[in-house]
BAFI-3210 file (N, C-alpha, C; in Angstrom, 3 decimals, decimal comma, padded with zeros to 6 digits):
// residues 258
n [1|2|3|4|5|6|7|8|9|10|11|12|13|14|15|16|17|18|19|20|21|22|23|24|25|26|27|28|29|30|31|32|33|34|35|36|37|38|39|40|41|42|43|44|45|46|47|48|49|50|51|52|53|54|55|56|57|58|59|60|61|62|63|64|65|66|67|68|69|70|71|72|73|74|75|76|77|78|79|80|81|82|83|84|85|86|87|88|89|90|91|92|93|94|95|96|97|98|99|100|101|102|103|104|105|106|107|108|109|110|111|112|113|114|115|116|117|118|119|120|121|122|123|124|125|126|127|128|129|130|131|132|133|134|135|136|137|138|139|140|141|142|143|144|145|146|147|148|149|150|151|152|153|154|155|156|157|158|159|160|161|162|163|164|165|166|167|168|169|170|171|172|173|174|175|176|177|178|179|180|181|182|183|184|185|186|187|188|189|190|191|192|193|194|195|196|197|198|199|200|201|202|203|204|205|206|207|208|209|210|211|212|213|214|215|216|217|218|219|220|221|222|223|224|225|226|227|228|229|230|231|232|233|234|235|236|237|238|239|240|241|242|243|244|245|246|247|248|249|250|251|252|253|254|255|256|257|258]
n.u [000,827|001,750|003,713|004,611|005,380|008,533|008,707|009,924|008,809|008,036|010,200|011,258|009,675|009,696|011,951|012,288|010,544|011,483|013,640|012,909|011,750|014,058|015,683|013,079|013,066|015,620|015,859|014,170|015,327|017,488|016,292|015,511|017,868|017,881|016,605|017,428|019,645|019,161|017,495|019,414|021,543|019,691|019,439|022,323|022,968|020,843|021,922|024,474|023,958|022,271|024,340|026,387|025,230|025,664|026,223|028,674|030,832|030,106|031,960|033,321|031,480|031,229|033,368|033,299|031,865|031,992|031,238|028,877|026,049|024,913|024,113|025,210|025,640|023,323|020,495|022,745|024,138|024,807|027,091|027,342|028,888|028,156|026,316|023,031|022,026|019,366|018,586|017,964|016,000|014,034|010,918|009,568|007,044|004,008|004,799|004,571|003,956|002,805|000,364|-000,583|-000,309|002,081|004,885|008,211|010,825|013,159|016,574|019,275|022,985|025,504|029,142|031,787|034,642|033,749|031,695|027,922|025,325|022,124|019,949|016,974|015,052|012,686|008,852|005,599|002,485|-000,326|-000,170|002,381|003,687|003,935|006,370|008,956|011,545|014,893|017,510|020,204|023,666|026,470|025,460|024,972|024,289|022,653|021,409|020,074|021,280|020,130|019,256|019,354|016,830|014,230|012,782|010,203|009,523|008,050|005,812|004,917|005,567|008,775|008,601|006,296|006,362|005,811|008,190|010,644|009,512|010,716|010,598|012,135|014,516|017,677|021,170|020,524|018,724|019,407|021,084|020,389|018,915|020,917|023,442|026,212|028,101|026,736|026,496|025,856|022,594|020,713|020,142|017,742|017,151|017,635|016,592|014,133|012,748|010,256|006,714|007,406|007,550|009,813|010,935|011,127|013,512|014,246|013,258|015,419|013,656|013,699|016,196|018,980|018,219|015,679|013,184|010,668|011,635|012,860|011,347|009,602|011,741|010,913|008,164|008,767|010,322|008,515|006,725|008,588|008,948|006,148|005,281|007,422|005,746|003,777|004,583|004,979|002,515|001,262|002,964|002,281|-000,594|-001,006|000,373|-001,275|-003,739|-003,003|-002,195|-005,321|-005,867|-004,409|-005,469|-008,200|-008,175|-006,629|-009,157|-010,747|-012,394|-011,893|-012,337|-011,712|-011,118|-014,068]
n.v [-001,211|001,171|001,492|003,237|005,347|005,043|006,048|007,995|010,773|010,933|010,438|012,434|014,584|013,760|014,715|016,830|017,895|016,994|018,445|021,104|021,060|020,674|023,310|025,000|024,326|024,966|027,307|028,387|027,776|029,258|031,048|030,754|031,059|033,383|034,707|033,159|034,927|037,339|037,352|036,544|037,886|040,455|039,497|039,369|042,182|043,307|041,736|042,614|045,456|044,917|044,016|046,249|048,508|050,277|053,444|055,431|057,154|060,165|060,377|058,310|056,769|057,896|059,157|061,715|064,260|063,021|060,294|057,583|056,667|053,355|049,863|048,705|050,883|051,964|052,531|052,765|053,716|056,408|059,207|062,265|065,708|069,639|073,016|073,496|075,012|077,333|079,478|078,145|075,824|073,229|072,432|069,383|068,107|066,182|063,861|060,294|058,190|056,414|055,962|058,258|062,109|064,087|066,584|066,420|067,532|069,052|070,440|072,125|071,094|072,269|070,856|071,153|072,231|070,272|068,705|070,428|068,337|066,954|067,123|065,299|066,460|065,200|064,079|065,751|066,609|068,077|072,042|073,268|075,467|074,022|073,323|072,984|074,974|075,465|074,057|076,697|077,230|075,046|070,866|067,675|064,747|061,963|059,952|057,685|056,776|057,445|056,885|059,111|060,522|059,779|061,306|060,592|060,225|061,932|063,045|065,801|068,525|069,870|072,326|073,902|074,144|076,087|079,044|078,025|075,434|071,667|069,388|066,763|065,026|065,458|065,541|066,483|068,714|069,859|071,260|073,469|075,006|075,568|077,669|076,061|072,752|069,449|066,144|062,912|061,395|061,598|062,005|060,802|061,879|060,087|061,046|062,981|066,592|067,567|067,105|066,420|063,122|060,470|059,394|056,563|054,049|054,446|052,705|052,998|053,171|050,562|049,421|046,741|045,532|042,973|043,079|044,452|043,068|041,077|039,035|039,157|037,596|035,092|034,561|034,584|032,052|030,011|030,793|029,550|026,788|025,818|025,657|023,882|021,438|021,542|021,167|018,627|017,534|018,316|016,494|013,613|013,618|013,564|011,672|009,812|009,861|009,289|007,079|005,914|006,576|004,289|002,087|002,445|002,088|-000,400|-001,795|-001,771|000,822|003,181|005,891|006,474|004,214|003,276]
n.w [000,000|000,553|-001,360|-003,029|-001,618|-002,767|-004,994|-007,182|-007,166|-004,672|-003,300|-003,575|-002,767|-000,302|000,906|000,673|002,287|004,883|004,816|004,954|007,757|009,026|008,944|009,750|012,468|013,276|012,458|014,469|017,516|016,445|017,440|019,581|021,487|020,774|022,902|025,485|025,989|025,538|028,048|029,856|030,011|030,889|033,650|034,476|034,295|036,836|038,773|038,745|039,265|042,051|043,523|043,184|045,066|047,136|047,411|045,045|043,844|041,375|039,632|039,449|038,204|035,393|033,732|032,416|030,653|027,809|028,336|028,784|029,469|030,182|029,835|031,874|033,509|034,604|036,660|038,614|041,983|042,870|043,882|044,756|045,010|045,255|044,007|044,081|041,182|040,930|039,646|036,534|037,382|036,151|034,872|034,211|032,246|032,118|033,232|034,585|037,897|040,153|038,434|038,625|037,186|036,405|037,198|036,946|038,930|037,783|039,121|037,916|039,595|039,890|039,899|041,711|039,534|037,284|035,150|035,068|036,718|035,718|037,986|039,385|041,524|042,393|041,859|041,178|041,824|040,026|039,781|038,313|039,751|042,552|043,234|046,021|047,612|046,573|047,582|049,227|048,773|049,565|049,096|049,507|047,406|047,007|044,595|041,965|038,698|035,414|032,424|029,537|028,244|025,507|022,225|022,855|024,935|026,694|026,347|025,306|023,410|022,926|021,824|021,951|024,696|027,182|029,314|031,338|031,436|030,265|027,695|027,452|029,065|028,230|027,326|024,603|024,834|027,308|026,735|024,951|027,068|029,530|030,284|030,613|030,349|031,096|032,269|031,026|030,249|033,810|036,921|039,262|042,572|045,610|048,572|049,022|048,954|051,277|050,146|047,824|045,527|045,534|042,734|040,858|039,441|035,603|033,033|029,855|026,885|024,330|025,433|026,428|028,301|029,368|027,347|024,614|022,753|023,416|023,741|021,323|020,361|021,417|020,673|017,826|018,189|018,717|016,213|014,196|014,980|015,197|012,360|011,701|012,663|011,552|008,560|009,432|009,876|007,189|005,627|006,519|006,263|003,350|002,643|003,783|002,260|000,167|000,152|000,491|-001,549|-003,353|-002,275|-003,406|-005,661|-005,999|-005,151|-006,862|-007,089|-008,408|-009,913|-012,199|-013,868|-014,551]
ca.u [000,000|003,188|004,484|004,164|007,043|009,582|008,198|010,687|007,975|007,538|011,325|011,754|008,629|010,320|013,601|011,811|009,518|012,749|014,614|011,927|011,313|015,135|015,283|012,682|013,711|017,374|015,884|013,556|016,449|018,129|015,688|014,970|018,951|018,650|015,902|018,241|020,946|018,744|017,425|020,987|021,557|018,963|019,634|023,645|022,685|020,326|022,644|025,449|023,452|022,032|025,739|026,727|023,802|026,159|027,152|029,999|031,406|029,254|032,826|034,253|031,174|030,936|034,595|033,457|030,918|031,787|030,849|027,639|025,187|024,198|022,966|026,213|025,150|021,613|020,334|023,562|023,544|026,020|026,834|028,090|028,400|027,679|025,477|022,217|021,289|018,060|018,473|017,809|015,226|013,354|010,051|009,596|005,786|003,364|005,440|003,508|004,409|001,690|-000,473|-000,810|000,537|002,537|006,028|009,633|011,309|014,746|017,583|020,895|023,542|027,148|030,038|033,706|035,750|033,410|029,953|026,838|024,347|020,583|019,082|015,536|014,715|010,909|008,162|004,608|001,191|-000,731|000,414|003,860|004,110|004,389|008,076|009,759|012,194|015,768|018,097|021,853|025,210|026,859|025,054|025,496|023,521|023,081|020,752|020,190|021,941|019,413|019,259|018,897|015,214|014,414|011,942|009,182|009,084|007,384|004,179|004,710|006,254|009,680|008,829|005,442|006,182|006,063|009,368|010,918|009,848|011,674|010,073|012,762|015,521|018,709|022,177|020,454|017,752|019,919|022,157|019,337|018,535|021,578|024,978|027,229|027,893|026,197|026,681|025,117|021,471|020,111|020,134|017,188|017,538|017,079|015,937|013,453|012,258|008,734|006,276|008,123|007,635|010,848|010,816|011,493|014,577|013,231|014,074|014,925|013,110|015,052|017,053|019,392|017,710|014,527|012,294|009,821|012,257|013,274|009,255|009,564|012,179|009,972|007,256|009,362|010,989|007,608|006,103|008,776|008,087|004,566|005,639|007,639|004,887|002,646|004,826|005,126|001,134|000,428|003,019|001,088|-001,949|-000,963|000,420|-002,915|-004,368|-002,246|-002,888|-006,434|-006,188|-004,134|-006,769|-009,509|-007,899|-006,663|-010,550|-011,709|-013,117|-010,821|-013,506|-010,541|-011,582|-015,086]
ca.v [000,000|002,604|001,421|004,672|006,476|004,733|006,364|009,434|012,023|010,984|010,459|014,263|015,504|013,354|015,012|018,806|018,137|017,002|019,819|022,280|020,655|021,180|024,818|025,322|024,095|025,449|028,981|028,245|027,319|030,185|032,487|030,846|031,302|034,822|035,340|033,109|035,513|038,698|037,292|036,082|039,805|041,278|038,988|040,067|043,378|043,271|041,268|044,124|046,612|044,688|043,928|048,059|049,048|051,554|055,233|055,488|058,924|059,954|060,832|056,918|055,816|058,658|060,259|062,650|064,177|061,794|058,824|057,439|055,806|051,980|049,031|048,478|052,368|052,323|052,597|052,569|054,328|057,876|060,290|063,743|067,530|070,854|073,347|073,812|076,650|077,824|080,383|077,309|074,422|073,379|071,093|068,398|067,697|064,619|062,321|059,454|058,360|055,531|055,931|059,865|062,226|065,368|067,135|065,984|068,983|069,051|071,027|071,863|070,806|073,037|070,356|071,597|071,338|069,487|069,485|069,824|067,227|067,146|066,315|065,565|065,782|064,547|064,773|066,865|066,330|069,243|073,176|073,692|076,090|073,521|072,667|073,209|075,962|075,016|074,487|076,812|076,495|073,400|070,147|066,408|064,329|060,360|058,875|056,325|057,117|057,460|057,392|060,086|060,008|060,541|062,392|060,434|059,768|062,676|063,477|067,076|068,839|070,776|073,994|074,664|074,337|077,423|079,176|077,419|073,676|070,865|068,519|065,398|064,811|064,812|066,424|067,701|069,616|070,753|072,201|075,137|076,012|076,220|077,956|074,944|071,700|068,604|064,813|062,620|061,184|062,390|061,539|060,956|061,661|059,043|061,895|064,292|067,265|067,598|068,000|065,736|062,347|059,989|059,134|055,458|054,122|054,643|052,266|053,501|052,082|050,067|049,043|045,813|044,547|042,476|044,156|043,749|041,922|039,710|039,024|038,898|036,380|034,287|034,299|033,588|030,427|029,398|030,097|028,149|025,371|025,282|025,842|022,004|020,618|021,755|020,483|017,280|017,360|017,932|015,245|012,774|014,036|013,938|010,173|009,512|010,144|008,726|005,149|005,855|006,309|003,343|001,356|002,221|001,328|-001,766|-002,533|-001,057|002,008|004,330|006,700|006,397|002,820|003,444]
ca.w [000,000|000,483|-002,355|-003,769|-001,584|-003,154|-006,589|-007,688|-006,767|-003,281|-002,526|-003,672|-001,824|001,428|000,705|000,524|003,777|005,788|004,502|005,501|009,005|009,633|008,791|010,874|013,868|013,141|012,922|016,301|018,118|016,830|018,168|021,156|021,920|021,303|023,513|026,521|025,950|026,314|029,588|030,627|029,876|031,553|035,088|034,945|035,057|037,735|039,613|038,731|040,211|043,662|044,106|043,630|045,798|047,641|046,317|044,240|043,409|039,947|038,468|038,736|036,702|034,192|034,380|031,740|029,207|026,856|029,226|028,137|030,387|029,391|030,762|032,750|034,851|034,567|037,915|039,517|042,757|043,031|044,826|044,414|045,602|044,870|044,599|042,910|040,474|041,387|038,716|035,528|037,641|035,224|035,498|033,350|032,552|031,660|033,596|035,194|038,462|040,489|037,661|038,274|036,108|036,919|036,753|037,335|039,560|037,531|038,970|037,708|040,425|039,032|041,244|041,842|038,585|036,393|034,308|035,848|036,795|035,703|039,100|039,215|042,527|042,883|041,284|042,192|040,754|040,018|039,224|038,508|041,326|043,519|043,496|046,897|047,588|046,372|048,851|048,597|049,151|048,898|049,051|048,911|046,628|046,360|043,751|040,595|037,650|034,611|030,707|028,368|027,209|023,452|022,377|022,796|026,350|027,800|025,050|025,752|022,136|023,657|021,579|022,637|026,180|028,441|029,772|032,470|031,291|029,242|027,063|027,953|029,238|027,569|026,669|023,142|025,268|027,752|025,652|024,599|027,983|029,860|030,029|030,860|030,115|031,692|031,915|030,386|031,460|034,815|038,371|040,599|044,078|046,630|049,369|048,177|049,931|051,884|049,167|046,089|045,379|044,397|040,790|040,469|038,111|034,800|031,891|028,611|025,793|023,972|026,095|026,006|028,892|029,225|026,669|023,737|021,447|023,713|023,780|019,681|019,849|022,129|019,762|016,862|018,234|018,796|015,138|013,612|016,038|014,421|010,922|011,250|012,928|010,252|007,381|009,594|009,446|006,218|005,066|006,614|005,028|002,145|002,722|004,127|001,156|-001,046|000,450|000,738|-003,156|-003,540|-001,691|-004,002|-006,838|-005,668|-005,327|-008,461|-006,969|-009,352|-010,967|-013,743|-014,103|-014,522]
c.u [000,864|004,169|004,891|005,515|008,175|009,265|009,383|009,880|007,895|009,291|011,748|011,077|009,434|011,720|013,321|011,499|011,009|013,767|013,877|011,608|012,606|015,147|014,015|012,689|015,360|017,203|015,138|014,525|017,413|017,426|015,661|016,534|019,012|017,743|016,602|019,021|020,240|018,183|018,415|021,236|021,154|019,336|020,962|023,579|022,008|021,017|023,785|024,896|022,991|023,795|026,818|026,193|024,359|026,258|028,302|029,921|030,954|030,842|034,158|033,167|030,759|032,421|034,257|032,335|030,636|031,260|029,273|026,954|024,532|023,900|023,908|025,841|024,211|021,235|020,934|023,607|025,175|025,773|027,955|028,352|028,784|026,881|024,888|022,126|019,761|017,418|018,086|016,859|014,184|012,041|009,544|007,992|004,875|004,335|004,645|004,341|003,082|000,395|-001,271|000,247|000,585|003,894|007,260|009,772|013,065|015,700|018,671|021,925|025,403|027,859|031,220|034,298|035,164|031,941|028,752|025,895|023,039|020,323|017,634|014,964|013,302|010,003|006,600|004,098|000,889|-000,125|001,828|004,351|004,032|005,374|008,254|010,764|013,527|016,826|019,357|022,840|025,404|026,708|025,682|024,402|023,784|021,561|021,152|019,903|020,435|019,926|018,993|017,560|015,298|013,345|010,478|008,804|008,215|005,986|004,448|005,786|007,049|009,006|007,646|005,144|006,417|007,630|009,688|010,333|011,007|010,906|011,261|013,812|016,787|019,693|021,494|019,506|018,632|020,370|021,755|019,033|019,532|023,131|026,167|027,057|027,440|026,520|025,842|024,232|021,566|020,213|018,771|017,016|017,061|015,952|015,585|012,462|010,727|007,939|006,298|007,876|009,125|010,210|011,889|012,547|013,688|014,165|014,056|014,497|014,089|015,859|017,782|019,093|016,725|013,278|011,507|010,394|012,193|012,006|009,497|010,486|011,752|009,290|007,484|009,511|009,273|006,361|006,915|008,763|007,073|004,745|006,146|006,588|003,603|003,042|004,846|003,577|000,787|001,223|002,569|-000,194|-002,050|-000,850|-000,887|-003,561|-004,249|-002,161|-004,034|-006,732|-005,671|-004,738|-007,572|-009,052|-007,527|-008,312|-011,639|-012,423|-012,613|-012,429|-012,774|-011,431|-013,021|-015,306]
c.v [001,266|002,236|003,021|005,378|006,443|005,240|007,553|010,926|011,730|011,131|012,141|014,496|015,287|014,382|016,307|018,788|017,911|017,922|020,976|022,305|021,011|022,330|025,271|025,391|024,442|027,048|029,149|028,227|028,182|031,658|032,255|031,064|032,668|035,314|034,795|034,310|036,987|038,535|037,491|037,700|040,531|040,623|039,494|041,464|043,672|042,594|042,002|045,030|046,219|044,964|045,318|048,779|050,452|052,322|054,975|056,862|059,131|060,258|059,614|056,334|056,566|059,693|061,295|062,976|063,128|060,325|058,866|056,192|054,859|051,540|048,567|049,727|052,603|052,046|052,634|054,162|055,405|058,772|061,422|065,077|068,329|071,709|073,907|075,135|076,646|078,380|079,230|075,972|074,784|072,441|070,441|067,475|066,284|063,492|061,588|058,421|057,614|055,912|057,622|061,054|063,640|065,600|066,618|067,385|068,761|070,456|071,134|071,972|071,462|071,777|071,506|071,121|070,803|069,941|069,646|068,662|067,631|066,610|066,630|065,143|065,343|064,896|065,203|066,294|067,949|070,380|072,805|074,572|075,511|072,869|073,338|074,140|075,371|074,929|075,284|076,558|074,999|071,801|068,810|065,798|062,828|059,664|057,906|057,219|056,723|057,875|058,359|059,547|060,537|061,124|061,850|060,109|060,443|063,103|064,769|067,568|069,839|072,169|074,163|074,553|075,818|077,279|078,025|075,760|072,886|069,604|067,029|065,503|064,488|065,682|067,199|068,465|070,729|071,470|073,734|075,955|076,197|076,386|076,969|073,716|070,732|067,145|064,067|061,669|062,107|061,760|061,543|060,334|060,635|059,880|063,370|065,125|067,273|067,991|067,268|064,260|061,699|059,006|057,716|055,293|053,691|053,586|052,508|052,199|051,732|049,650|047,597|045,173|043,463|043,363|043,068|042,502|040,805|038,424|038,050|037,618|034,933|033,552|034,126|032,138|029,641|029,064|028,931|026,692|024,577|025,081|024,547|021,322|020,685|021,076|018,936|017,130|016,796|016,828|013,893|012,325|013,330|011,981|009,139|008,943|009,413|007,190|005,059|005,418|005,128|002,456|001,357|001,860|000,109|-002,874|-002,191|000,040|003,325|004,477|006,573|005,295|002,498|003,544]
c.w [000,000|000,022|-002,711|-003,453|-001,845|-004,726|-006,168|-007,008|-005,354|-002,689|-002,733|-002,876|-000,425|001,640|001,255|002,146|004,631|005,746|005,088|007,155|009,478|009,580|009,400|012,042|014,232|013,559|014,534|017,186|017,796|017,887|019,396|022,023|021,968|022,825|025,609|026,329|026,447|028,037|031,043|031,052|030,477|033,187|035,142|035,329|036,183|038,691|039,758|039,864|041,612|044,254|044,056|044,298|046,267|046,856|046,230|043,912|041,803|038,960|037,915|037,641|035,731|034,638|033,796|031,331|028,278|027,248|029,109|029,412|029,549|030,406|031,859|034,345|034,963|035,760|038,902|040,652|043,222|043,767|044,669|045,249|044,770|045,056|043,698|042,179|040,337|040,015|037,037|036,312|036,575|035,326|033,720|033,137|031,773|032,040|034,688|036,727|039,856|040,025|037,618|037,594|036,622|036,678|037,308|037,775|039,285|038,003|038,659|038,696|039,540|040,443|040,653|040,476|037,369|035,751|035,467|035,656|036,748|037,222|039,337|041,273|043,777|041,381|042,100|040,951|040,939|039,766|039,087|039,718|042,422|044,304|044,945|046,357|047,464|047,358|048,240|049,412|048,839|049,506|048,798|048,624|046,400|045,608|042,548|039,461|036,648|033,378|030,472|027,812|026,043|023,748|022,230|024,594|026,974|026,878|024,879|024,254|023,094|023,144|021,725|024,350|026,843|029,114|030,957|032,435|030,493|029,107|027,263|028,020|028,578|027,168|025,828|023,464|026,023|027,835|025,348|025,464|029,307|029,612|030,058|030,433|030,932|031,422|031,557|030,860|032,758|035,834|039,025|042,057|044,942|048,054|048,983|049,128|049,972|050,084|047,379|047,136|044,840|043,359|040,789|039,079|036,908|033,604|030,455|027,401|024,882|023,835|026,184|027,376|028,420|028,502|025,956|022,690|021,706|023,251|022,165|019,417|020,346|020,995|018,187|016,309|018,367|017,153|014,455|014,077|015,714|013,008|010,889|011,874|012,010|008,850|007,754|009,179|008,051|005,120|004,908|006,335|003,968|001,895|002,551|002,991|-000,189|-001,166|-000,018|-001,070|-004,230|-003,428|-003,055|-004,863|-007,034|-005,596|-006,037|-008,616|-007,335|-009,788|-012,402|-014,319|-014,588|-016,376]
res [x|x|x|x|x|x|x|x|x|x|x|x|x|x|x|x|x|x|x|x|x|x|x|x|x|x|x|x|x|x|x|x|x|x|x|x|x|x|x|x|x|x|x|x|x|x|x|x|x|x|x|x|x|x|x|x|x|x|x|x|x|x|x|x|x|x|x|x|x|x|x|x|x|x|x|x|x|x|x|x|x|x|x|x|x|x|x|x|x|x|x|x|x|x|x|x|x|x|x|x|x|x|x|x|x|x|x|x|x|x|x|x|x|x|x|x|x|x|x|x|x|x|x|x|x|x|x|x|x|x|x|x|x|x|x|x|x|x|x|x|x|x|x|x|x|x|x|x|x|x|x|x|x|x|x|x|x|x|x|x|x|x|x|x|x|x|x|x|x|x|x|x|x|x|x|x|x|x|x|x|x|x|x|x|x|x|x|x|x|x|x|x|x|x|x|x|x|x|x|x|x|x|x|x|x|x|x|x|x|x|x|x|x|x|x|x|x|x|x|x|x|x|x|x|x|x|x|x|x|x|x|x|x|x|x|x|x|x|x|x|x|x|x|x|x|x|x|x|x|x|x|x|x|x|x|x|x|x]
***
């Protein structure tokens, strides 16, 4: 009755379907490796950062301007001095914050010697005039290191905002509204005055942690998964079928024959 798959046409078809069933499960198995590796990825870092928990001086893990905040400094926990400029706080609006939505209270922190630091230190629901009074002279400061946001993070369009805000965070904003240079991403404070909320570490989108991709390569490894179990299917089918039609003709029930 399976005579048949020893015919020329069936040993090709067998040849194709087993070729197709590998390459599927070759690319599954690549995806589902990438999607270990972003996890792997995402747990080292998080295990980085429990195990830095303390303050570190913000100028061993960003010696410079040019020092770029990744997934290695992302939430890592610093500490600095100086003393704020009053004269440039800026508030930072539509940021969301246990599901209510209100302003980051960014000040610029000038240290000894070096750039200044964005420090955001709370945030406030409701008016803008409700920031706290800045403190002066010279201050010490320990929070978690933060990304540069792009320009979609905050909804708010930079150039129709009112004086004295900032549409998101980042060197290429800061740049427009004040005199000095700054490092790169933002700080927020661990202790925030009467009045301010602290602003949880924020993750940028994107990011080479645990994200959407990883997600995407999930659901990858899983279509091609289905994709060989589908060509296994419908080879069988097809087999099926191909007896079934052997059968009838074997007992004269070919419509051919007729």
């Amino acid at each position: 009755m399976y005579r048949f798959l020893f015919s020329p046409r069936w040993l090709v078809g067998t040849v194709v379907a087993v070729a197709a069933i590998g390459v599927c499960l070759m690319l599954g198995s690549w995806q589902l490796g990438r999607f270990e590796s972003r996890v792997s990825t995402h747990q080292e870092i998080n295990k980085a950062v429990s195990a830095e928990s303390r303050a570190r001086p913000l100028s061993e893990i960003l010696p410079d301007t040019a020092a770029k905040v990744g997934t290695d400094t992302l939430g890592r926990t610093v500490s600095f001095t100086g003393s704020y400029d009053a004269a440039h706080q800026l508030l930072v609006p539509n940021r969301t914050v246990d599901g209510r939505s209100g302003y980051y209270v960014l000040t610029p922190l000038r240290t000894d010697g070096g750039p200044a630091v964005p420090v955001v230190r709370g945030w406030v629901a409701g008016s803008p005039g409700a920031a706290p009074e800045v403190p002066s002279g010279q201050v010490s400061v320990t929070g978690r290191l933060q990304a540069p946001e792009n320009s979609g993070s905050g909804g708010a369009v930079a150039g129709g905002l009112p004086a004295g805000q900032l549409g998101t965070i980042s060197p290429a904003t800061l740049v427009n509204v004040l005199p000095y240079p700054v490092y790169d991403g933002w700080v927020a404070a661990d202790d925030v005055p009467a009045g301010l909320t602290t602003v949880p570490t924020v993750q940028p989108q994107g990011g080479d942690g645990l994200s959407l991709r990883a997600f995407q390569n999930l659901g990858y490894t899983l279509e091609w998964f289905v994709f060989a179990g589908f060509v296994v299917f419908m080879w069988f089918r097809l087999v099926r079928r191909e007896a079934e039609a052997a059968q009838d003709r074997a007992l004269g029930l070919d419509p051919a024959l007729d």
